[in-house]
Every structure is written in structure tokens, then in C-alpha cells.
C-alpha positions as CSV (number, residue, x, y, z in Angstrom):
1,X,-28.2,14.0,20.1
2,X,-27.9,17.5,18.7
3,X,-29.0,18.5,15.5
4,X,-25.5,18.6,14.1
5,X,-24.6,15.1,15.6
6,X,-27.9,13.8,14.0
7,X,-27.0,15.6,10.5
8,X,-23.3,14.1,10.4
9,X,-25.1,10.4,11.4
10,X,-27.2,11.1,8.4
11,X,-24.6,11.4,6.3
12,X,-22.3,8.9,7.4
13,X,-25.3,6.6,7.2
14,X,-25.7,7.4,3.1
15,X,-22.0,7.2,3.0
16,X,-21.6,3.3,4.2
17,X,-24.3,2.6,1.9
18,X,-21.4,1.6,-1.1
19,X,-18.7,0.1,0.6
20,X,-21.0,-2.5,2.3
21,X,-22.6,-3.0,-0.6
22,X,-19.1,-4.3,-1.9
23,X,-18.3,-6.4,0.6
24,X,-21.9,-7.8,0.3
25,X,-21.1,-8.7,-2.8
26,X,-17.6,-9.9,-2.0
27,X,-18.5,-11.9,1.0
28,X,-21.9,-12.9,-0.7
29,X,-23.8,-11.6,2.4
30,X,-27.3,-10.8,1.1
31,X,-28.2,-7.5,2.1
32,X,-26.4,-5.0,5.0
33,X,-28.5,-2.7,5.9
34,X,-27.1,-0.1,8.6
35,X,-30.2,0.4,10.5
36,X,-28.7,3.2,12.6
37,X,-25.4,5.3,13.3
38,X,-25.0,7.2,16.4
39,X,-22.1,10.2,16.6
40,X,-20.3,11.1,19.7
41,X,-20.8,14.7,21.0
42,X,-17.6,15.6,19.5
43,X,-18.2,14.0,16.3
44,X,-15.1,11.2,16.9
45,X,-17.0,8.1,17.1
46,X,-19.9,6.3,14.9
47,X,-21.8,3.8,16.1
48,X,-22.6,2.1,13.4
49,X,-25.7,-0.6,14.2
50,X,-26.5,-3.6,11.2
51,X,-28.5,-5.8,10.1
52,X,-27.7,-8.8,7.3
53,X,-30.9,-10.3,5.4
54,X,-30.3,-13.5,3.1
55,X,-26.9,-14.4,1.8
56,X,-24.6,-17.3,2.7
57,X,-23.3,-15.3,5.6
58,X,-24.4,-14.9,9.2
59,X,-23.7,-11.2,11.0
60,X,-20.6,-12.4,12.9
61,X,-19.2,-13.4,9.3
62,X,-20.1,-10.0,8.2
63,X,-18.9,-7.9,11.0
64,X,-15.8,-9.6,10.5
65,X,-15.1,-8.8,6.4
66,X,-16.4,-5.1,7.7
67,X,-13.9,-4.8,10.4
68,X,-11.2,-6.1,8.1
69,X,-12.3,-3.7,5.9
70,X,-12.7,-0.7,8.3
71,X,-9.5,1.4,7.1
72,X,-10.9,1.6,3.3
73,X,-14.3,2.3,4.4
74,X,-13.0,5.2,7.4
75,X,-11.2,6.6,4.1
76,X,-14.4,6.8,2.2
77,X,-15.8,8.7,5.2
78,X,-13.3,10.9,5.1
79,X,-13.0,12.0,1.6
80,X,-16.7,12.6,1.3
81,X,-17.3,14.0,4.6
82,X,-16.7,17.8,5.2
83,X,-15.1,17.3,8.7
84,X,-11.2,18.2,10.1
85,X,-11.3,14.3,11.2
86,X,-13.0,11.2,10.1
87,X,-14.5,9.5,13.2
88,X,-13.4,6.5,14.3
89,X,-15.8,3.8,13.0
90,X,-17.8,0.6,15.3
91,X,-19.7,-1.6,13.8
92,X,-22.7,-3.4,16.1
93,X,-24.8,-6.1,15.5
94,X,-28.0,-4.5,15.2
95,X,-30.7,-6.9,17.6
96,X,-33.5,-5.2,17.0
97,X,-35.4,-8.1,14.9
98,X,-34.0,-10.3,17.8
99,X,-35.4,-8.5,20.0
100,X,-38.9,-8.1,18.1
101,X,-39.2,-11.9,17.2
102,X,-38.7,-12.4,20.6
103,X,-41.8,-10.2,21.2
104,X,-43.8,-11.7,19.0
105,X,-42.9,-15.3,20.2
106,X,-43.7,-14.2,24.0
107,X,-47.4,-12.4,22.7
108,X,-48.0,-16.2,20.8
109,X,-47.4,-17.8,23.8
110,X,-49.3,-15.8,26.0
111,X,-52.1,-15.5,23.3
112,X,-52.1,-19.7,23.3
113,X,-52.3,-19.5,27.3
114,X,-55.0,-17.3,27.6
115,X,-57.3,-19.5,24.7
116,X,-56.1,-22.5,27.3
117,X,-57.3,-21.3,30.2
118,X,-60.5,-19.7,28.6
119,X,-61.2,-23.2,27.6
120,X,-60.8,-24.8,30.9
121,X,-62.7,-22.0,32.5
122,X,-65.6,-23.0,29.7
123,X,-65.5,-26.9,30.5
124,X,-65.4,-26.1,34.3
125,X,-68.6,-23.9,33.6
126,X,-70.2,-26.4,31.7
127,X,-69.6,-29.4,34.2
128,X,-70.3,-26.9,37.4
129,X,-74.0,-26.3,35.1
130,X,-74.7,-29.8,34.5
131,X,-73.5,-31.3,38.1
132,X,-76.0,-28.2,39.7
133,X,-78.7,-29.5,37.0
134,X,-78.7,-33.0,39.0
């Protein structure tokens, strides 16, 4: 991304931060955190990647009220953005925890594998010592 792309992303990002705290409070969602925006090169698009933490509502409930939503929140971007056009807003499940738990699950498992086979290695060391021993 260029630097202005990365600027405007910035901004759009501080922007988002009031109406989702709204419909957070509408929808009784916890807390929706926009974890990242990414701009187009010509400044018409925002990806716009979240995260909900606690609440009564999952992420699909929340992308929902936000994409039922989207034409309020676009004007909001517009009046407080100094561009000729608003850009055209998508919302994205962000999966980075997903994809970090599942990390941390698979280095638990291997961890719990490698103590397993160290102790077989151990016991086959100790029976090979004690069998020689005879």
C-alpha cells in the first residue's frame, strides 16, 4: 500500500470506531474491534476486517446489523473524510484469533507428542539397560 492508501485506512479506521460502537450497543454485541482496513489503489474500496469479543452476539450476527447498517455508516465516512467519494465499504470477518488458537492448539499437541515419545524412548532405554544387565 502506498503511504496515502495507508493514511486514508488510518482514518477510516478511527472513523468506524462510533458507529460500531452503536450498533454494539444496539445489537448488544460486546466489543467490535476493526482490527484492520485495507484501501484500494484508487481509494474506492475499504476492506474493513473485525473482530467481536463478549456480547450475546456471534460475528455472523454482527456482520449482519453492520451490513444493514452500511448506508449510515458510508455517510459518516463521507462527512468526516476529506475525499471527492466515500469508498465503498466491506466488512470481513477478521480470523486472525482463529487462526492463532489454531496455532496454539497444534504446538499443544505437538508439545504432548514429543513428552510421549520422550517417555517411551526413556522406558525403552531403561528396559534395553536392565535386559543387557542380565
Amino acid at each position: 500500500m502506498s503511504i496515502r492508501t495507508e493514511k486514508v485506512a488510518a482514518v477510516i479506521t478511527d472513523l468506524l470506531s462510533e458507529p460500531l460502537r452503536k450498533i454494539a450497543s444496539e445489537i448488544h454485541a460486546g466489543l467490535i474491534t476493526v482490527t484492520s482496513v485495507k484501501m484500494s489503489p484508487d481509494l474506492q474500496i475499504a476492506k474493513v476486517y473485525i473482530s467481536a469479543i463478549g456480547g450475546k452476539k456471534g460475528i455472523t450476527e454482527v456482520l449482519t446489523a453492520i451490513e444493514q447498517d452500511k448506508i449510515r455508516i458510508r455517510k459518516h465516512i463521507a462527512q468526516n473524510l476529506q475525499l471527492r467519494f466515500a469508498p465503498e465499504l466491506r466488512f470481513f470477518r477478521d480470523e486472525t484469533m482463529d487462526a492463532m488458537e489454531s496455532i496454539k492448539n497444534l504446538l499443544e499437541k505437538t508439545k504432548q507428542d514429543d513428552i510421549r515419545r520422550h517417555q517411551q524412548y526413556s522406558n525403552n532405554v531403561t528396559e534395553d539397560n536392565s535386559n543387557s544387565a542380565d
